[in-house]
Backbone bond lengths (Angstrom), bond angles and torsions (degrees), N, CA, C in turn:
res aa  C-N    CA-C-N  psi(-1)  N-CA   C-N-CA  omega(-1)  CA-C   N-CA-C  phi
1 X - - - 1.439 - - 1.526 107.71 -
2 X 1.196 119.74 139.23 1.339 122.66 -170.17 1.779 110.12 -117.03
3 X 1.388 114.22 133.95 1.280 132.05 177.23 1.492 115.20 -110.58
4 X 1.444 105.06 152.01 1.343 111.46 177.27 1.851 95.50 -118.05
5 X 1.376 87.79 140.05 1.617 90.97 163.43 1.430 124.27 -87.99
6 X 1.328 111.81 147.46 1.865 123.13 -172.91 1.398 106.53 -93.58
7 X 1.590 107.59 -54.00 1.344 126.62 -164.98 1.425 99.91 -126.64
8 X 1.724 102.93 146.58 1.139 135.59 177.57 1.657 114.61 -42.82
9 X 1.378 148.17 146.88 1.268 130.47 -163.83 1.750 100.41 -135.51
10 X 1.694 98.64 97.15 1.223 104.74 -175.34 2.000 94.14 -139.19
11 X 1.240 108.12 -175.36 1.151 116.21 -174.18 1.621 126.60 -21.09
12 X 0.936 113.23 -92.02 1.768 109.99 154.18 0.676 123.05 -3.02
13 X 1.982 125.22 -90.53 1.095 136.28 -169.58 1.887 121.30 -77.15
14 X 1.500 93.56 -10.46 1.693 113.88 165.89 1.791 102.13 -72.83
15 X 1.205 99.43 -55.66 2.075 91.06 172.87 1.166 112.19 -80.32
16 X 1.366 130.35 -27.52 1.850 108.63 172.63 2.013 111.10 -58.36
17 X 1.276 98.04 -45.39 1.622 102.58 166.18 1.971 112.75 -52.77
18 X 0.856 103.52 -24.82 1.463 87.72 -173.21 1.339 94.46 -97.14
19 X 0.937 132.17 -69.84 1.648 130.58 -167.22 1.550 95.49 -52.76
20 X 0.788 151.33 -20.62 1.335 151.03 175.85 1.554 99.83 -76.78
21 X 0.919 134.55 -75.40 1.562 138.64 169.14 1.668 113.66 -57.66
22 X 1.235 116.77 -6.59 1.889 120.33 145.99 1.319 118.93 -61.46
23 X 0.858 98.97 -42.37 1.896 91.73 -176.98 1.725 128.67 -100.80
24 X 1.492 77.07 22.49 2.098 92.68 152.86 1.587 107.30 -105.51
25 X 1.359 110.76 150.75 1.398 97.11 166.60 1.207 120.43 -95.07
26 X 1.349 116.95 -17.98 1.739 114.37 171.20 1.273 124.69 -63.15
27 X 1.167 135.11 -170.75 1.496 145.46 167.41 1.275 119.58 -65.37
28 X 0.959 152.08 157.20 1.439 147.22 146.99 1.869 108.52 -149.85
29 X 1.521 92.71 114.93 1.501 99.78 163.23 1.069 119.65 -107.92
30 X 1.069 95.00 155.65 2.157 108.19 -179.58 1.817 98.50 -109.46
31 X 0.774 113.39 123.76 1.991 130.76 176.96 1.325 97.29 -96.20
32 X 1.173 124.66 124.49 1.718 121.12 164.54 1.909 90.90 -149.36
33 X 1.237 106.96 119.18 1.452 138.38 -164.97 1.908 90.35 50.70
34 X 1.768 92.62 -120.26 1.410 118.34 175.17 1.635 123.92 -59.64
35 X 1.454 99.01 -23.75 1.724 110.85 177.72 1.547 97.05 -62.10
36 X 1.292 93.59 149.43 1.687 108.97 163.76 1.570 89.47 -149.31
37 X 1.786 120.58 122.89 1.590 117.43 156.24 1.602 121.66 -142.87
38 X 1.018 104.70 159.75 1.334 96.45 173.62 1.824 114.62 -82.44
39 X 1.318 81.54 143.83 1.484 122.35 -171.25 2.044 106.62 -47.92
40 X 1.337 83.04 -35.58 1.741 93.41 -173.95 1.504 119.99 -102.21
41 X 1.412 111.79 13.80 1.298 127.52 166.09 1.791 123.47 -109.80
42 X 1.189 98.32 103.77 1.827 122.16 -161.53 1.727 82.27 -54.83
43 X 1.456 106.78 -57.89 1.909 99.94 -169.82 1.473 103.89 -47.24
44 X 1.658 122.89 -55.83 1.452 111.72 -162.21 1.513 102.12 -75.74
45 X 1.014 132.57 -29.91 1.821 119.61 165.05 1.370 111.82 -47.95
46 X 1.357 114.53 -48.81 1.194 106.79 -154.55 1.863 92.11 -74.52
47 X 1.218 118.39 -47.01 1.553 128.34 169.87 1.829 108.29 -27.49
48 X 0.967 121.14 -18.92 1.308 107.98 -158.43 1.960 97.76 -99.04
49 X 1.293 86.74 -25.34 1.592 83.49 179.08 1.492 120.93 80.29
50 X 1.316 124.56 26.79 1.500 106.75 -153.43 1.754 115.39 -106.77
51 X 1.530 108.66 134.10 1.012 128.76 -172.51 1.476 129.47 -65.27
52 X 1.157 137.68 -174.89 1.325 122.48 151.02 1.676 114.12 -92.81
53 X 1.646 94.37 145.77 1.660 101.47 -173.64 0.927 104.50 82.77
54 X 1.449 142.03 -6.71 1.692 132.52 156.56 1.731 105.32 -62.45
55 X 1.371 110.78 172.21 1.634 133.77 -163.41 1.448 96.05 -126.83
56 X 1.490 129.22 113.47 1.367 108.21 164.72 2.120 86.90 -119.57
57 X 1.514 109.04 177.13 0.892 92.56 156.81 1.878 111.83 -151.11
58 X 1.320 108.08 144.09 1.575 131.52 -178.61 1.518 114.29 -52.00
59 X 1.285 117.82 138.73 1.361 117.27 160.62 2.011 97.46 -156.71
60 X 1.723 96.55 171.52 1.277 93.16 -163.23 1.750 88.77 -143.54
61 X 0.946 110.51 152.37 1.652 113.29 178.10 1.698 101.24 -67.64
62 X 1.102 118.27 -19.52 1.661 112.44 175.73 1.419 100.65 -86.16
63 X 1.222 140.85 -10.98 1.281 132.26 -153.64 1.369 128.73 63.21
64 X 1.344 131.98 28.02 1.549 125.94 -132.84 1.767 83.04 -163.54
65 X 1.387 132.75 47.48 1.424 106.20 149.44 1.669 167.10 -22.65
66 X 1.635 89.11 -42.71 0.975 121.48 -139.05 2.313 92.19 -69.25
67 X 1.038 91.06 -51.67 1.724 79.31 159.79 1.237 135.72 -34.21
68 X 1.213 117.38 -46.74 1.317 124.14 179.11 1.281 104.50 -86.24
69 X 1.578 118.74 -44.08 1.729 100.44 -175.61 2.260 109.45 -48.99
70 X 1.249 91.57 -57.11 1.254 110.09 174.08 1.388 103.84 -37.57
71 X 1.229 136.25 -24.12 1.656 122.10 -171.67 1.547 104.89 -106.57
72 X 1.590 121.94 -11.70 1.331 132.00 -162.90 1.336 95.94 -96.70
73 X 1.519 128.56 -63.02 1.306 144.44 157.42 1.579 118.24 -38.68
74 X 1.508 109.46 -20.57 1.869 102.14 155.96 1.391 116.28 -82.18
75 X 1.441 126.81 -3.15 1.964 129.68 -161.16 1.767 85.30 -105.17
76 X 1.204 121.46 -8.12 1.561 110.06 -175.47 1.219 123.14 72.90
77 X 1.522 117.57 8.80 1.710 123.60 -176.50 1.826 107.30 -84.09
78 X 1.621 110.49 -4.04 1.349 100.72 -142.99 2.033 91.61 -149.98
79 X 0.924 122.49 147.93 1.614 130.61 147.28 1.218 134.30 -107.71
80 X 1.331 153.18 142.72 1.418 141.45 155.50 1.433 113.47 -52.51
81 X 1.805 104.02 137.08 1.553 87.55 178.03 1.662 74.89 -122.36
82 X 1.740 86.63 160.40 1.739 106.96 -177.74 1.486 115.88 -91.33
């Protein structure tokens, strides 16, 4: 599932993303180009650098995102892209 970013991804909105992706127990990576990281690592979020109007996109070792996009996309850091 693919997201667009709203807001800039620095401290703040780098830990609302992680604690938000803490309270799944599966995996969740975010892909943005060549990056692949996990979702629950503040360093590799913050590593990715990502802007607004960038494309990253979600996956989960269950295959089944869509929970979490849905909970990331309520904090306003993020949009659904189609």
């Amino acid at each position: 599932m693919k997201l667009k970013v709203l807001k800039p991804i620095f401290a703040d909105t780098a830990s609302t993303l992680v604690n938000t992706a803490s309270q799944y127990p599966e995996t969740i990576l975010l892909k943005k180009e060549h990056w692949v990281i996990d979702a629950k690592s503040l360093l590799g979020v913050l590593a990715l650098a990502l802007q607004p109007a960038q494309i990253i996109e979600v996956t989960t070792d269950d295959g089944e995102p869509e929970s979490f996009v849905e909970e990331v996309v309520k904090t306003g850091i993020f949009e659904k892209v189609e």
